[in-house]
C-alpha positions as CSV (number, residue, x, y, z in Angstrom):
1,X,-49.2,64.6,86.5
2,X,-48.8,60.7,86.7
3,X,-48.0,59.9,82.9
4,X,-48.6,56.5,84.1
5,X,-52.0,56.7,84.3
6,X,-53.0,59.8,82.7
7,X,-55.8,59.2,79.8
8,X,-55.7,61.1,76.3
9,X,-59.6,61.6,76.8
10,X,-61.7,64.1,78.3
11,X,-64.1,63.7,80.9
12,X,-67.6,64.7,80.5
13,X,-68.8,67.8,82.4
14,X,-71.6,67.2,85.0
15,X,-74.6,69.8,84.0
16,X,-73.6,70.3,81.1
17,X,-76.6,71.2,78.7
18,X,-77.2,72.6,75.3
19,X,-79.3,75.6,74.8
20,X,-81.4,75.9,71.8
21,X,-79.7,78.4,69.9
22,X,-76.1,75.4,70.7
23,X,-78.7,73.2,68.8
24,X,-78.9,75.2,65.8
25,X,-75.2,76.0,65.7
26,X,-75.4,72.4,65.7
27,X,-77.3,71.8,62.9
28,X,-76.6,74.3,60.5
29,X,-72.5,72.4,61.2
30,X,-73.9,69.5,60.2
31,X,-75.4,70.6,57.2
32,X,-72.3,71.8,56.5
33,X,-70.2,69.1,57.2
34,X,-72.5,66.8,55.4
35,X,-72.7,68.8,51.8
36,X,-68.6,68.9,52.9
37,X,-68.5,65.1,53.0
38,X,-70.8,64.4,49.9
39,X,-68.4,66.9,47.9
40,X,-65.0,64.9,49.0
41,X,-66.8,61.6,48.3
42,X,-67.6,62.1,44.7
43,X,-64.1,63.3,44.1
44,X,-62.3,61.3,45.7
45,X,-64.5,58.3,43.2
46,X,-63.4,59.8,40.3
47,X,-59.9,60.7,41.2
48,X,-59.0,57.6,43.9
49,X,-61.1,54.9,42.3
50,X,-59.1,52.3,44.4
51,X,-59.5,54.6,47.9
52,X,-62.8,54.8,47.2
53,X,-63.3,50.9,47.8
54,X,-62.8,52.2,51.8
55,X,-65.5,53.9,51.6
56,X,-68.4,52.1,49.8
57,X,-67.1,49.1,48.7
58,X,-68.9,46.8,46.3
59,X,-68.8,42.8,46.0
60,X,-65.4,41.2,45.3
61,X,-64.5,37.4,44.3
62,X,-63.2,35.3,46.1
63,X,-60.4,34.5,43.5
64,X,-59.5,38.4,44.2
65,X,-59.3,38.3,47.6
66,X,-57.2,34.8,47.6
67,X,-54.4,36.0,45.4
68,X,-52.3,38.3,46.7
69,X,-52.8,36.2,50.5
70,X,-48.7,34.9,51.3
71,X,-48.4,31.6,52.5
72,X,-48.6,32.5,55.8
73,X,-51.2,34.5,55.7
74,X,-55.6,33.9,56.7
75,X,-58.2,35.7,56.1
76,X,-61.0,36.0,58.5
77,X,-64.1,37.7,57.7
78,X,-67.4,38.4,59.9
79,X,-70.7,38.8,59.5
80,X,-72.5,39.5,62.4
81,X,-76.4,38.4,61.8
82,X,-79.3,38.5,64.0
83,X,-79.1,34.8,65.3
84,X,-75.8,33.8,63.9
85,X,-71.7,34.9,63.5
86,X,-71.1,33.4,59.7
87,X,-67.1,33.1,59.3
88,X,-65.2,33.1,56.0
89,X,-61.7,31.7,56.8
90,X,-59.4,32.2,53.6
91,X,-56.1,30.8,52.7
92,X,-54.4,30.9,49.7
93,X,-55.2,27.7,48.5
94,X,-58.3,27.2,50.8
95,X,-61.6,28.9,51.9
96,X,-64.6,27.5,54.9
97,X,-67.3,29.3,55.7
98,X,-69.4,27.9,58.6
99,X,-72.4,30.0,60.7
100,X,-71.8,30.0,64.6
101,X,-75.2,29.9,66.2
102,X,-74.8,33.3,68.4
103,X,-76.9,36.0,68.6
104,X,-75.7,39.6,67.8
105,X,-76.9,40.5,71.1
106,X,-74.9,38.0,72.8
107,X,-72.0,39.4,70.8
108,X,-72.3,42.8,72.0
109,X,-72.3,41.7,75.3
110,X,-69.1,39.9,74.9
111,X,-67.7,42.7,73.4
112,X,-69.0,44.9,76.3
113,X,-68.0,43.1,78.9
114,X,-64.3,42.7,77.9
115,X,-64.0,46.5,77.0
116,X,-65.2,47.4,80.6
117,X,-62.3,44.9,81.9
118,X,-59.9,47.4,80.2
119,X,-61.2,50.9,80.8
120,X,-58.4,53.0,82.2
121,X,-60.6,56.0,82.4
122,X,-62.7,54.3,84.3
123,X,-59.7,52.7,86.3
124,X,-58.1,56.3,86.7
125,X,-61.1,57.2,88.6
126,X,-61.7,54.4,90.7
127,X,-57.8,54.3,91.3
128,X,-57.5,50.0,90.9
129,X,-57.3,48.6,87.1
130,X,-60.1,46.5,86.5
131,X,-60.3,42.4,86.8
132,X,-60.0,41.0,82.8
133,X,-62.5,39.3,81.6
134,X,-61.1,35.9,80.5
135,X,-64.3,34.1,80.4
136,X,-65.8,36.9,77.8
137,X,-62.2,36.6,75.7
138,X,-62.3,33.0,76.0
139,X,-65.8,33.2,74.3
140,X,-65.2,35.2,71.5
141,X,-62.0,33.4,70.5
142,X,-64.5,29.9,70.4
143,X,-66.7,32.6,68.2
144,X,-64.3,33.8,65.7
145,X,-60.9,31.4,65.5
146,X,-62.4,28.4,66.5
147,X,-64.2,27.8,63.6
148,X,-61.4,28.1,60.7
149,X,-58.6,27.1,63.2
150,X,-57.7,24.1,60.5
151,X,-56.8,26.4,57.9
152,X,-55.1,28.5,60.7
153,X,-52.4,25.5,61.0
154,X,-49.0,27.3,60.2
155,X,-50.1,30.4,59.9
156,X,-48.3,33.9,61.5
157,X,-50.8,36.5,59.9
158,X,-54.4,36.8,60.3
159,X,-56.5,40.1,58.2
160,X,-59.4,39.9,60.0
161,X,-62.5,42.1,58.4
162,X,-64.6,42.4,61.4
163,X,-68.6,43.4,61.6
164,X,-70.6,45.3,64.4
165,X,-69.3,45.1,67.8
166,X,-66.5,43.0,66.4
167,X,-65.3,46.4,65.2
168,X,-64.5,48.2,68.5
169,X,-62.2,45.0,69.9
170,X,-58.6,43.9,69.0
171,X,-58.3,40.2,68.0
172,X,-55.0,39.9,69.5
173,X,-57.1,40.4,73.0
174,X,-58.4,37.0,72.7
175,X,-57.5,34.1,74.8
176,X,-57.4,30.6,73.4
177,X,-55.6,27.8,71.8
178,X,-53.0,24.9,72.7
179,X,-51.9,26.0,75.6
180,X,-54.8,28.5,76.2
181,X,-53.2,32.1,76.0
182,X,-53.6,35.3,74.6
183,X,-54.1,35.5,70.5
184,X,-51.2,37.3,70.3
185,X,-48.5,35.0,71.1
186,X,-49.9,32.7,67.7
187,X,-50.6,35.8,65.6
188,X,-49.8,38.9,64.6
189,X,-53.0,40.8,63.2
190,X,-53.9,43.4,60.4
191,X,-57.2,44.8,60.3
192,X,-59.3,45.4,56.7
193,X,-62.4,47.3,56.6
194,X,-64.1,45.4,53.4
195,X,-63.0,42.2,51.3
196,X,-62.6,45.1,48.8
197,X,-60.4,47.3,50.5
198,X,-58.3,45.0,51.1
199,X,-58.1,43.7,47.3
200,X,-58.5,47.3,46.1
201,X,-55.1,48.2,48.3
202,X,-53.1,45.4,47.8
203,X,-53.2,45.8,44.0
204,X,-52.5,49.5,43.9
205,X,-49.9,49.0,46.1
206,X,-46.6,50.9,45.4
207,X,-43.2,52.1,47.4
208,X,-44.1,56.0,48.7
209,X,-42.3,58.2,46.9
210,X,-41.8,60.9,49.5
211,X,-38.6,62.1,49.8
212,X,-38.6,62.7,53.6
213,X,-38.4,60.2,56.6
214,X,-40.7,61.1,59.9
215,X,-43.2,64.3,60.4
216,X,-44.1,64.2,64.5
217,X,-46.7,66.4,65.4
218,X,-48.0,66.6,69.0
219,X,-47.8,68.5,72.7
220,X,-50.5,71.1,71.5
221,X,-51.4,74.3,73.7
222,X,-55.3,73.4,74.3
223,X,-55.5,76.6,76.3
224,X,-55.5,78.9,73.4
225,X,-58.4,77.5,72.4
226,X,-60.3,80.9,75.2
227,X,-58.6,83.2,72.7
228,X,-60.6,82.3,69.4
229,X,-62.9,84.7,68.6
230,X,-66.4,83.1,66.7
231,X,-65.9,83.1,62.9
232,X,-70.2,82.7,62.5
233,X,-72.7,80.1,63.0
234,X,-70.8,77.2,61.5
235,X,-67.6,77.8,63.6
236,X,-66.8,76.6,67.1
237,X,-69.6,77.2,69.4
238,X,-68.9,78.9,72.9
239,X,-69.6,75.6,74.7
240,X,-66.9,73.1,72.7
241,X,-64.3,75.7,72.6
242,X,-64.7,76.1,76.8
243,X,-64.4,72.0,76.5
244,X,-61.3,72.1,74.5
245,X,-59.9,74.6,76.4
246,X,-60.2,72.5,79.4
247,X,-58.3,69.3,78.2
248,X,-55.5,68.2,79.8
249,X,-52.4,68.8,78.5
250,X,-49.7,66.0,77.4
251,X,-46.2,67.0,77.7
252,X,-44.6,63.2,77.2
253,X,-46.2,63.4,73.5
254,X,-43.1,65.7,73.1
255,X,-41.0,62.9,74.4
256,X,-42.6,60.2,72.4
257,X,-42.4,62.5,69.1
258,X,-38.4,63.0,70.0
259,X,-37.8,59.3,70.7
260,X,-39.7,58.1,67.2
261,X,-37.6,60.7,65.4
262,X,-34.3,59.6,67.0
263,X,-34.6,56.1,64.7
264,X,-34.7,58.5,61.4
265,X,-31.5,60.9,60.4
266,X,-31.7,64.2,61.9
267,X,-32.4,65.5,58.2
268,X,-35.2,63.5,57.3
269,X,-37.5,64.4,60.3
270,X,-39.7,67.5,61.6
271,X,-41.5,67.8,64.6
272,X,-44.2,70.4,65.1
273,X,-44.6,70.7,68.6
274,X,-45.9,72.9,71.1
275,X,-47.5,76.3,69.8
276,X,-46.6,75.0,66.3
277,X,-48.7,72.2,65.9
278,X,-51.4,73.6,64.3
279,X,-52.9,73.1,61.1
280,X,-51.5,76.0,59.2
281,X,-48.2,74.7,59.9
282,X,-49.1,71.2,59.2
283,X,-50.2,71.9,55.9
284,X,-47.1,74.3,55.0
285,X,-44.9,71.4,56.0
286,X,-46.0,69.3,53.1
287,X,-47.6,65.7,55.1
288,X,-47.3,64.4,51.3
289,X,-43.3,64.4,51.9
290,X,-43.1,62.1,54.5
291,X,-43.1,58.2,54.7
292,X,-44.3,58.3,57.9
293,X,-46.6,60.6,59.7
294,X,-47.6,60.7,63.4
295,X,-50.3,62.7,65.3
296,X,-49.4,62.3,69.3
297,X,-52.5,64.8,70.8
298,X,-56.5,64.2,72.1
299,X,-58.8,62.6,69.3
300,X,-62.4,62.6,69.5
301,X,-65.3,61.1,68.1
302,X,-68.2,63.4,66.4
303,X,-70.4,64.4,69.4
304,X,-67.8,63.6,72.4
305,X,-68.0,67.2,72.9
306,X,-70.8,69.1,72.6
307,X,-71.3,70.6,68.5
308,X,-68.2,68.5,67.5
309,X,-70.5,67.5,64.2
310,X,-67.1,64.9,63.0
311,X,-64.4,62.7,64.4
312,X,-61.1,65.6,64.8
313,X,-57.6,65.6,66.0
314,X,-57.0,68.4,68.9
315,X,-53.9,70.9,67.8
316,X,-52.9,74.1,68.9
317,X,-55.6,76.8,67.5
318,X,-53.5,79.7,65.9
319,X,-56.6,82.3,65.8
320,X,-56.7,83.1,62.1
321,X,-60.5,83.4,61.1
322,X,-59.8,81.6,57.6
323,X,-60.7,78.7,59.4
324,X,-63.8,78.0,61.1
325,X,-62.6,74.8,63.0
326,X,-59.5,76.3,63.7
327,X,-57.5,73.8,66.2
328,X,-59.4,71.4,65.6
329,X,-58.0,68.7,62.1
330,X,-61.3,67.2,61.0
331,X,-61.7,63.6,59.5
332,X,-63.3,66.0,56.6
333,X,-59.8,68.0,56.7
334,X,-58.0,64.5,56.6
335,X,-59.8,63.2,53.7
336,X,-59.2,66.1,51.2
337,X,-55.3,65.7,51.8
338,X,-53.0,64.1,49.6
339,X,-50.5,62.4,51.6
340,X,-47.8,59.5,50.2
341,X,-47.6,57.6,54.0
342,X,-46.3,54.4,54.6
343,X,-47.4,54.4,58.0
344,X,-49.2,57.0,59.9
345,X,-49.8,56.4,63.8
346,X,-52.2,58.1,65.4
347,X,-51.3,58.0,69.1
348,X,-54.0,59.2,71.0
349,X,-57.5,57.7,72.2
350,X,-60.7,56.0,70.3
351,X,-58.7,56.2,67.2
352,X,-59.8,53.3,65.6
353,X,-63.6,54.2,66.4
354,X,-66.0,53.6,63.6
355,X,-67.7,57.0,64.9
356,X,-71.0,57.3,66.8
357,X,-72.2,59.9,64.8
358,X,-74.0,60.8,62.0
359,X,-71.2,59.9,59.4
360,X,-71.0,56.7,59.8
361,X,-71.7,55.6,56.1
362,X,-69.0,57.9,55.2
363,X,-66.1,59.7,56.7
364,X,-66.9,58.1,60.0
365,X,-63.6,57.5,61.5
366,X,-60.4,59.0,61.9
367,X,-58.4,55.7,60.5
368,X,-60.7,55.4,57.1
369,X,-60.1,59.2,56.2
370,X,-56.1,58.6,56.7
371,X,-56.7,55.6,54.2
372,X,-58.9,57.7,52.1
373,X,-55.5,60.6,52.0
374,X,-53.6,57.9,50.5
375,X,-52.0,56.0,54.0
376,X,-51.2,52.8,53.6
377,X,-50.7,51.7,57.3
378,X,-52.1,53.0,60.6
379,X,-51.2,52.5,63.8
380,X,-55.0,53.7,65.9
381,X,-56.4,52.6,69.2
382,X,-59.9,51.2,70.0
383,X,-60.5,52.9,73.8
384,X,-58.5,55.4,76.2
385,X,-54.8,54.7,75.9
386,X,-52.6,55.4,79.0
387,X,-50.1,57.5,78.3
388,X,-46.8,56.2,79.8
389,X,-47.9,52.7,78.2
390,X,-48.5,54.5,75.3
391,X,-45.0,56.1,74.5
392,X,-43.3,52.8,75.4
393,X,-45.6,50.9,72.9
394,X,-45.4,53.1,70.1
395,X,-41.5,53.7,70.4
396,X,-40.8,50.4,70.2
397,X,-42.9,49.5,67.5
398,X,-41.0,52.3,65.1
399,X,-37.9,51.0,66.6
400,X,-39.1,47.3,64.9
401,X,-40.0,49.0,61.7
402,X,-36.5,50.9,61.5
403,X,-34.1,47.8,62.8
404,X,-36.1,45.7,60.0
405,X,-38.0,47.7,57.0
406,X,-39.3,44.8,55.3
407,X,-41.3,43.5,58.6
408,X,-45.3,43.4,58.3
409,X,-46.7,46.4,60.5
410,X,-48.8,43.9,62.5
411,X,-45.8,41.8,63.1
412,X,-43.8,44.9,64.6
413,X,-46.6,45.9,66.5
414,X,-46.8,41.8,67.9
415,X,-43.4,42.6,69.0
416,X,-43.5,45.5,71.4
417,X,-46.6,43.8,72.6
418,X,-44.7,40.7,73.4
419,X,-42.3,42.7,74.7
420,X,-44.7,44.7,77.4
421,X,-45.7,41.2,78.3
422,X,-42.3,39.5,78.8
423,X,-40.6,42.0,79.8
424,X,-38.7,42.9,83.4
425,X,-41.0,45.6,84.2
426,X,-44.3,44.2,85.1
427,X,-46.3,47.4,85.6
428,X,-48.3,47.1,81.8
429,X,-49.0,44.1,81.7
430,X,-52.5,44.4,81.8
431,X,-53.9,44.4,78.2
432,X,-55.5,47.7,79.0
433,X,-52.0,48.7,78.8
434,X,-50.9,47.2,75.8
435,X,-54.3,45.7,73.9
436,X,-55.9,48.9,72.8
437,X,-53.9,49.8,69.3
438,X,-54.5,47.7,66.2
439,X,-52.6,48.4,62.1
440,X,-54.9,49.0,60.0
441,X,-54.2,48.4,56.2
442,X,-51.0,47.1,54.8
């Protein structure tokens, strides 16, 4: 296996069809999942008021969202209307709004057209990485910097609180300014769901207290998945068992996992690896003791693979029959934990996706339910992530965090980027390579 190329995403299956009684397996999950959802939402509003801004956040001033902004800090927010991109830029000291005349069409196109210039999957199977789209990049950045670029003067940090297809793209991916070159070379970048969130998290911010370093989990045994026996209706159907069964394996995650660890003191870490990442051992390992937290497997979004009713992280199944998903750490699973994370990276693919599927409005993505847990940074990718690329990127941007605690996450994460780019090997250089992760949160 090529780790330089290989994908942490499935391919889809040609034939593959759901039967009628796969449909109501289906829907009796997602009723499941749904009454699930609804239950961890009210309590996490009466016990996390402050989380609970991720998740339907409500109007906030503009007063609240300017004071705890550093000097060298911007806020850009969009909101991406029918005929028009209106733009908040936000200082400390300074706010313009202004309405670009685009369509949200046009948008999505842009968008489109500069995600198909970095699809490795894609590129795997063709066996030539795709031509970037500079033209498309070159676009957006007139969309979204442009506008507030004044009030950008001097600046190093940009939150950007992005809207529609503005959600599925890095900033950083953008190519503009004096000289004309990728965004990331002027700014490092933090993503924010909501004006809200982002108050709501600042101001409840506090040191973790957990009393351990680094918790690696990752190189899962997909195979075992053919030895689960059905635990009923609402467990994991015939059909997406014989699909996780089927994924391919990732042996450097073990490397990765061993590499991050190295920057911690040997009795600080654990890594569950192997036959013992599963979630019985994740949970008996106490997540809530570590500062930082990192998931190197498969992720997928609800409905990649046929009955998958919720975004999950792949682990190794154990068998037991107390768990219905077994193998399988939903973004329902994530949500009811109670974790005290600095950072958490998840290293796999799609990470960052808002979620195509029917939870949208609530536990929709991977990243929110970490946030929800109590995570106050992640480290989650927006398409198919190579894997050599990967490990190189997210070693090094632990490696920043560890030589200089006090660094932003988005500005460690703007060095190993830099670093990819400038450096004496040449082969990842393409921002399919090293564009697809973004931090989310502080």
């Amino acid at each position: 296996m090529n780790s330089a190329t290989v994908e942490r995403e499935p391919e889809a299956r040609d034939g593959e069809f759901w039967p009628w009684p796969g449909l109501i397996v289906l829907g009796l999950a997602l009723l499941h999942a749904a009454t699930r959802l609804r239950d961890l939402d009210s309590e996490i509003a009466l016990s996390f008021p402050a989380y609970s801004e991720f998740l339907k956040p409500h109007p906030t001033s503009l007063a609240s969202l300017q004071r705890p902004l550093a000097p060298d800090e911007a806020v850009i927010m969009a909101l991406v209307a029918e005929d028009a991109v209106v733009l908040w830029t936000i200082t400390a000291g300074a706010t313009q709004v202004q309405a670009v005349p685009v369509s949200r069409t046009e948008v999505g196109n842009l968008v489109q057209r500069v995600r198909a210039s970095v699809d490795l999957e894609a590129a795997s199977r063709r066996g030539s990485l795709p031509t970037f789209d500079r033209e498309a990049a070159r676009r957006l950045y007139q969309i979204v910097i442009e506008p507030g670029q004044s009030l950008l003067v001097g600046k190093q940090h940009i939150i950007f609180i992005p809207d529609g297809a503005l959600q599925t793209i890095p900033l950083h991916i953008l190519i503009g300014g004096e000289p004309e070159d990728w965004l990331v070379r002027r700014f490092a970048v933090t993503v924010a769901p909501s004006p809200a969130a982002l108050v709501a998290q600042r101001e409840s911010m506090r040191p973790s207290r957990a009393e351990f370093e680094f918790l690696g989990v990752g190189d899962p045994r997909f195979r075992a998945f053919n030895g689960i026996q059905s635990h009923g209706l609402r467990g994991i159907s015939v059909i997406l068992r014989q699909s996780l069964a089927g994924l391919p394996l990732l042996p450097e995650t073990r490397d990765e996992l061993q590499q991050m660890a190295g920057n911690f003191p040997a009795g600080d870490t654990a890594l569950l690896l192997g036959e013992n990442a599963t979630k019985p051992t994740v949970a008996h390992n106490h997540p809530d003791r570590f500062r930082v937290l990192v998931f190197s497997t498969h992720a997928l979004m609800a409905g990649q693979l046929p009955g998958l009713p919720e975004p999950a992280i792949v682990l190794t199944p154990d068998g037991g029959r107390s768990d219905e998903w077994d193998g399988l750490l939903m973004a329902s699973d994530v949500a009811s934990m109670n974790i005290d994370a600095d950072l958490v990276i998840l290293s796999a693919c799609n990470t960052a996706a808002p979620d195509g599927g029917p939870f949208a409005d609530g536990f929709s993505g991977l990243a929110r339910a970490f946030l929800h847990a109590g995570a106050r940074s992640l480290l989650v990718s927006n398409w198919s992530v190579a894997s050599k690329a990967t490990v190189e990127l997210t070693t090094s941007f632990v490696r920043a965090i560890r030589e200089a605690p006090r660094v932003r996450r988005a500005d460690a994460l703007r060095t190993s980027i830099l670093k990819m780019l400038d450096g004496d090997d040449r082969t990842f250089t393409h921002p399919g390579f090293w564009a697809p992760f973004v931090v989310v949160g502080e």
